[in-house]
C-alpha positions in Angstrom: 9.0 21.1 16.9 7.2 24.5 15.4 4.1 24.1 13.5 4.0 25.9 10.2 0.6 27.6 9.3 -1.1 29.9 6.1 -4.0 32.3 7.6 -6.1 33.4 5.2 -8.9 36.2 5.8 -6.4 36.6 8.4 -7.8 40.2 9.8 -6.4 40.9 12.7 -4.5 37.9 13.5 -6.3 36.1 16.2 -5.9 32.6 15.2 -2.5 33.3 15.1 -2.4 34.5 18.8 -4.4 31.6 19.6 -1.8 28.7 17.7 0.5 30.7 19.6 4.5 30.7 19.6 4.8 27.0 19.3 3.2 27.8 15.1 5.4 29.5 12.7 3.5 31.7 10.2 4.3 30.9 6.6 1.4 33.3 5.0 -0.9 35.6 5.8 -3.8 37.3 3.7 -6.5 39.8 3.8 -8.2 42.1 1.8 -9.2 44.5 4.8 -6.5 47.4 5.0 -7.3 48.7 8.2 -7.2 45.0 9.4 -3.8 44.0 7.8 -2.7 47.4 9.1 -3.6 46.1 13.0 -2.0 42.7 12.0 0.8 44.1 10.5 1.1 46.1 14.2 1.2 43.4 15.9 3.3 40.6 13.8 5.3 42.6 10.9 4.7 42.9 7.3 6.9 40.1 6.4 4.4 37.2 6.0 1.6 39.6 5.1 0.3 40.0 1.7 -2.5 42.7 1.2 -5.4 41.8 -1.2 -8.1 39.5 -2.7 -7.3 36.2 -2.0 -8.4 35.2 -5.8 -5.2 36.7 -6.7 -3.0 34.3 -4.4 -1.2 31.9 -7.0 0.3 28.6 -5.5 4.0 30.4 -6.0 3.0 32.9 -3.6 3.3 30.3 -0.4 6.4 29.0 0.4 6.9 25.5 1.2 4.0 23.1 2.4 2.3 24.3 5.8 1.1 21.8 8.6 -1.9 24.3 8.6 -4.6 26.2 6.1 -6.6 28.2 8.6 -9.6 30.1 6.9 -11.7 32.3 8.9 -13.9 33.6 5.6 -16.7 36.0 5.7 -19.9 35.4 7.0 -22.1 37.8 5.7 -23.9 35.6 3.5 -24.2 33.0 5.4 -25.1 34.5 9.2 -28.7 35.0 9.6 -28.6 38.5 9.9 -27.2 38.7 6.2 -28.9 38.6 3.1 -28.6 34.7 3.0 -27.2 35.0 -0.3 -25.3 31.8 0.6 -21.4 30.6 -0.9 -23.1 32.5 -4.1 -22.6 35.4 -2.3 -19.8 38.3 -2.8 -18.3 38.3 0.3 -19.0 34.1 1.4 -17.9 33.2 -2.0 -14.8 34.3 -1.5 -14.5 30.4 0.1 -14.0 29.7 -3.4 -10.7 30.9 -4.7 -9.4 29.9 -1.1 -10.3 26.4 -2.0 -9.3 26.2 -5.4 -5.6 27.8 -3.9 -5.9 24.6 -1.3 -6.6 22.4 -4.7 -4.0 23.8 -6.8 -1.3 23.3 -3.6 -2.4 19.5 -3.8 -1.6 18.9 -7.2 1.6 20.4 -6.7 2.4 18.1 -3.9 2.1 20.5 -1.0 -1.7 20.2 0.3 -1.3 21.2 3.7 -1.7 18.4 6.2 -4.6 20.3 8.2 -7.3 22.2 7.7 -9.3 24.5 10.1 -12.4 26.4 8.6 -14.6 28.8 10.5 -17.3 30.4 10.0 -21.1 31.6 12.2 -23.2 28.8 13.1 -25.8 29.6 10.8 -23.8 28.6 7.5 -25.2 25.4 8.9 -28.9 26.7 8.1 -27.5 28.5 4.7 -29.4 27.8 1.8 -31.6 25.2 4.2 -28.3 23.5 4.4 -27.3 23.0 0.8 -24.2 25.5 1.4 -22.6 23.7 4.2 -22.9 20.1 2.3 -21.7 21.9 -1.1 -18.5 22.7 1.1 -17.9 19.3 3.0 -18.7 17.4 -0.5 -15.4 19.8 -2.1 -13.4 19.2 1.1 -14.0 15.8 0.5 -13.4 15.8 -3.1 -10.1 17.3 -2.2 -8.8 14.4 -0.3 -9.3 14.8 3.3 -12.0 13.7 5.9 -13.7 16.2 7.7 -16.0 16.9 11.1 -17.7 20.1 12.2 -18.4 21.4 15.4 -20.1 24.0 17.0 -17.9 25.8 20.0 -18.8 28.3 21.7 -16.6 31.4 23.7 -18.5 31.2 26.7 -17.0 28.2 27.9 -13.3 29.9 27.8 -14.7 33.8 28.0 -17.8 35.5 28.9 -19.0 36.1 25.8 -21.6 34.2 24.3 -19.9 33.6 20.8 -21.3 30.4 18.8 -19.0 29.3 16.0 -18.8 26.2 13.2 -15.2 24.9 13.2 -15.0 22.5 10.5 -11.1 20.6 10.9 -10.2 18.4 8.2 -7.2 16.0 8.1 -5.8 15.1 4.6 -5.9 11.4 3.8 -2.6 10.1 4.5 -2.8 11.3 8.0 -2.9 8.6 10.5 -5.7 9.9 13.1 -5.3 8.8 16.9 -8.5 6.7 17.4 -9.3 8.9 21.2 -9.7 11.7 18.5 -12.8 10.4 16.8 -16.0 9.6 18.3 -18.2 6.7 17.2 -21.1 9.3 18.0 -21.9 13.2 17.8 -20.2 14.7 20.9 -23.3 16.7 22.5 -20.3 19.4 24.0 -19.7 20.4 20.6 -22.9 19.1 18.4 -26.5 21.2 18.3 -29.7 20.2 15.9 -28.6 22.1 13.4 -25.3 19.7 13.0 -27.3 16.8 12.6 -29.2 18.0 10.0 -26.9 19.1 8.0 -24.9 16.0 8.1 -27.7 14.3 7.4 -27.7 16.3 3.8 -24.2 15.2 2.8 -23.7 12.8 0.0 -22.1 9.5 0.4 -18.7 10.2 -0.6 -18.7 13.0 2.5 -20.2 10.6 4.7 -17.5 8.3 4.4 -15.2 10.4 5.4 -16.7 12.1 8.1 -15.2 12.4 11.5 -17.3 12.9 14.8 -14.0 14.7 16.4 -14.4 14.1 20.2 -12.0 16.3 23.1 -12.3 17.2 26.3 -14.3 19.6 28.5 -12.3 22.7 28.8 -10.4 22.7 31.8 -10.3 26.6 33.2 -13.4 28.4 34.7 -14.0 31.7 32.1 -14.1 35.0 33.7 -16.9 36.7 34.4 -17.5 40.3 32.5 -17.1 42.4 35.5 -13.6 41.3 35.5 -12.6 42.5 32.3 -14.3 46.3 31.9 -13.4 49.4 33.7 -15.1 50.8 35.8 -13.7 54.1 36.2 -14.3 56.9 33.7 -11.6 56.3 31.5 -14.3 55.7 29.0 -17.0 58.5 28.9 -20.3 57.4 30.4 -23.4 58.2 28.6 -25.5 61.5 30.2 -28.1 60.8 32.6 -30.4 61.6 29.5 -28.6 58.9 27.4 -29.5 56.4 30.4 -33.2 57.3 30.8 -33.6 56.9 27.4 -32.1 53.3 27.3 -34.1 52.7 30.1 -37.2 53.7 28.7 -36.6 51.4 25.8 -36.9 48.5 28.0 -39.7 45.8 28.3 -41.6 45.6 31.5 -39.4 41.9 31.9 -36.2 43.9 31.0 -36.8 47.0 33.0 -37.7 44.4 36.1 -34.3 42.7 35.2 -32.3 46.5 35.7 -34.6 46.9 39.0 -33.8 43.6 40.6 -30.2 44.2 39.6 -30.4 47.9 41.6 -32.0 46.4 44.0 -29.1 43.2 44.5 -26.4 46.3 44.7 -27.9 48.5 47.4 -28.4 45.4 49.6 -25.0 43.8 48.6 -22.5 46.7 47.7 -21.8 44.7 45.0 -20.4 46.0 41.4 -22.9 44.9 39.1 -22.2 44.7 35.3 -24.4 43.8 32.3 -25.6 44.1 28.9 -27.6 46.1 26.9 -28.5 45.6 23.3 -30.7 47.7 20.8 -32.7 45.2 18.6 -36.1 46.4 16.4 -39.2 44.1 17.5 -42.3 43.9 16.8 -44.6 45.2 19.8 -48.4 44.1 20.7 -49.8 45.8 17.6 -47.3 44.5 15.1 -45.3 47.7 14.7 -42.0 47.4 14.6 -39.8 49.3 17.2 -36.6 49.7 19.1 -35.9 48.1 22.0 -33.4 47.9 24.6 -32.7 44.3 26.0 -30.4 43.4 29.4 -28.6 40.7 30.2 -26.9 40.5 34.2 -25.4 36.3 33.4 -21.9 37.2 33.5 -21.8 36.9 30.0 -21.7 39.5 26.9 -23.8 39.3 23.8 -21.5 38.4 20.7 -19.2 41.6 19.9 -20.3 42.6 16.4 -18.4 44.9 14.0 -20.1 48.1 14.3 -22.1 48.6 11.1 -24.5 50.7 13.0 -25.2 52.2 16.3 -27.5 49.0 17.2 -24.8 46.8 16.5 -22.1 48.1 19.6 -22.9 46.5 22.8 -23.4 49.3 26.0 -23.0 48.1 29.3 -24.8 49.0 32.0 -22.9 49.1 35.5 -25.0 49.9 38.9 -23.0 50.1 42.5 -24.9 50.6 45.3 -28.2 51.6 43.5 -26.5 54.3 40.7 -27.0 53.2 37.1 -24.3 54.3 35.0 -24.4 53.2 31.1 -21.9 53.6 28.1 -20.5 51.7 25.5 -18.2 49.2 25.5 -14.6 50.2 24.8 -12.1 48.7 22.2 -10.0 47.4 24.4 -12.7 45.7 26.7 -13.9 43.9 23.8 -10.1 42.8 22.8 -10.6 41.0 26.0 -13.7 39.6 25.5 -12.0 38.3 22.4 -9.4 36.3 24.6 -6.3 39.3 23.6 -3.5 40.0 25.6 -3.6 43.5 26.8 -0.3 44.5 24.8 -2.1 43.4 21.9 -1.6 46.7 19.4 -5.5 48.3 18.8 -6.2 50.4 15.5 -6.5 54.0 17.1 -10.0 54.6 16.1 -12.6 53.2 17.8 -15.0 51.8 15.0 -11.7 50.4 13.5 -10.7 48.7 16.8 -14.4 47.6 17.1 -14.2 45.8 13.9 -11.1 44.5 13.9 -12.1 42.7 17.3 -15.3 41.8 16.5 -14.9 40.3 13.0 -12.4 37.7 14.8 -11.9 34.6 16.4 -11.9 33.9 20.1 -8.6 33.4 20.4 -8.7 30.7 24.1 -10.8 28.8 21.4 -8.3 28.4 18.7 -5.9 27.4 21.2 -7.9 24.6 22.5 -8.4 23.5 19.1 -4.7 23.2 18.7 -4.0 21.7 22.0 -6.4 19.0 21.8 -7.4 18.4 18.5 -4.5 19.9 15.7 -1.2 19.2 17.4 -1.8 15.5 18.8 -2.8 15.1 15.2 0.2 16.1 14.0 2.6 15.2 16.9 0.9 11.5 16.5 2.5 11.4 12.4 5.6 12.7 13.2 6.3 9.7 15.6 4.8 7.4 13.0 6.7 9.4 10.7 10.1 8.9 12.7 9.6 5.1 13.4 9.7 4.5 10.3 12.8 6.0 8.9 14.6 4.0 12.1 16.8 1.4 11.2 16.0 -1.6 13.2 19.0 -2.9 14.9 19.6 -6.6 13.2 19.1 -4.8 10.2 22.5 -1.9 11.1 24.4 -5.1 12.6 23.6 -7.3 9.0 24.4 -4.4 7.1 27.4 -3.5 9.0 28.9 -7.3 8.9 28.4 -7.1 5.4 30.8 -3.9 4.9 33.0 -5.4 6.9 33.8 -8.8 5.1 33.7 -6.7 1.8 36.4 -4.8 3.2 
């Protein structure tokens, strides 16, 4: 049976590749055109309506959708923003999403799902008054709601925290091995707590502690997924020192150990480099470059500034070679297919990829959370439009004495 979904703040399209081809898209929606343009690429222009989503009416979507996913933007709630909160141009814009969702529920066609998703720290937004705010409407709204905090690591090596908040509308019979009578530490931090622990009473009744499994596959490690050849320009031998100098005494010893490990090995080593402004012994503030050799990339960004792109930093036997990260490697540390169509411009392909959603994660959260869900109703659903058989044989008997 195919799954019918709206995707709002679409960009892209990554939780669509991650439902994958067993969801059909009824809707899609962004205001980004060089976004829509990509998704548009890769999907058609058929479901794919271009502008603010306050201007979506509920005649727009056709039919009722299993689904509402809403990736909406963080960048008043991540802690790098201004912290302006839901108030906030851009975060606000949860708003007229939810008042569409409303508006679709007094017309009889709330969708049966919701999946909401945001940076973990709209948990710490507004010391948590944002996050309550939103579970108190969802609540309001008829459905019962849990939040958890997944991150991409555990499917791709990227270290990528997210809040997914799923809510099932009320009528929805949930399977029991869904729901945990306790916060599931795999998917729960401190910052969860407390912000549950903020909600009002109405929301706490219908909170759900949604419990799944571990995930199954081993994730890749990030030498597997960049190139090492120079397909991509390398920086200068200048452009390297100067990273290097950069460096901490810990992170410089970090690059050293890491030459040292590929002389004596022969081994490909690949890691991370970020430029972050900290404050050094005096106070000052100044830029730094910080290294990472775990197997695992920092979170991919969209590239508001130079400090915000990831380099990597590759050494084989002894020779450091650094550059940044190419569009396409970070389509694959966003769980893409490589046929997956990139804008042509590299800070466009950058942000289209890194203002997305892992896609391995959205398909977990279907496979073991959203379609039992649903699969579980539509058997309930089924048994009861079945006819028992005494009931077919009396009703038969009957016709046939009338006749």
């Amino acid at each position: 049976m195919s799954r019918t979904f709206h995707e709002f703040f679409a960009g892209a399209g990554m939780a669509r590749c991650g439902l994958g081809a067993g969801w059909r898209c009824l809707f899609a929606n962004d205001i980004d055109e060089k976004k829509a343009a990509c998704y548009v690429a890769n999907f058609g222009a058929r479901e794919f309506r271009l502008g603010d989503v306050a201007t979506i009416r509920p005649a727009d979507l056709p039919d009722a959708a299993d689904l509402a996913w809403a990736s909406f933007p963080c960048q008043d709630l991540s802690l790098a923003g201004a912290r302006a909160g839901l108030a906030g141009e851009r975060s606000g814009t949860f708003w007229p999403f939810w008042r569409l969702i409303e508006a679709l529920g007094a017309a009889g066609r709330a969708p049966r799902l919701l999946a909401i998703e945001n940076v973990a720290g709209a948990l710490r937004a507004r010391d948590g008054e944002d996050f309550a705010t939103l579970i108190e409407a969802i609540a309001r709204g008829g459905y019962r709601a849990g939040a958890m905090i997944i991150d991409a690591k555990d499917f791709l090596p990227q270290s990528r925290p997210r809040l997914f908040i799923v809510a099932a509308r009320d009528d929805l019979e949930i399977p029991p091995e869904l729901i945990g009578a306790a916060p599931d530490p795999r998917w729960t931090n401190r910052a969860l707590c407390e912000a549950y622990r903020q909600l009002g009473r109405d929301a706490v009744r219908r909170w759900l502690w949604w419990t799944m499994p571990a995930p199954r596959a081993e994730s890749p490690r990030l030498a597997a997924l960049i190139d090492p050849g120079d397909a991509v320009g390398w920086h200068s031998g200048t452009e390297t020192a100067r990273l290097l100098e950069l460096m901490n005494e810990l992170n410089f010893a970090k690059v050293a150990a890491a030459q040292r490990d590929s002389i004596e090995t022969g081994i490909l080593i690949v890691g991370t480099i970020y430029r972050r402004t900290r404050s050094d012994e005096t106070g000052a503030r100044r830029q730094r470059a910080e290294v990472r050799f775990d197997g695992i990339a920092g979170c991919i960004r969209t590239p508001a500034g130079g400090s915000s792109r990831q380099t990597l930093i590759v050494i084989e036997r002894g020779r450091i070679r650094t550059r940044l990260m190419s569009a396409r490697e970070t389509a694959r540390l966003m769980g893409l297919p490589e046929t997956f169509i990139l804008p042509e411009r590299y800070n466009d392909a950058y942000h289209a990829t890194g203002d997305g959603v892992a896609v391995p994660v959205v398909r977990y959260l279907a496979e073991n959370l959203l379609e039992p869900m649903l699969a579980a109703n539509d058997r309930a659903l089924r048994a009861a439009q079945v006819i028992p058989a005494e009931r077919f044989l009396m009703a038969r008997d009957s016709s046939l004495r009338s006749e």
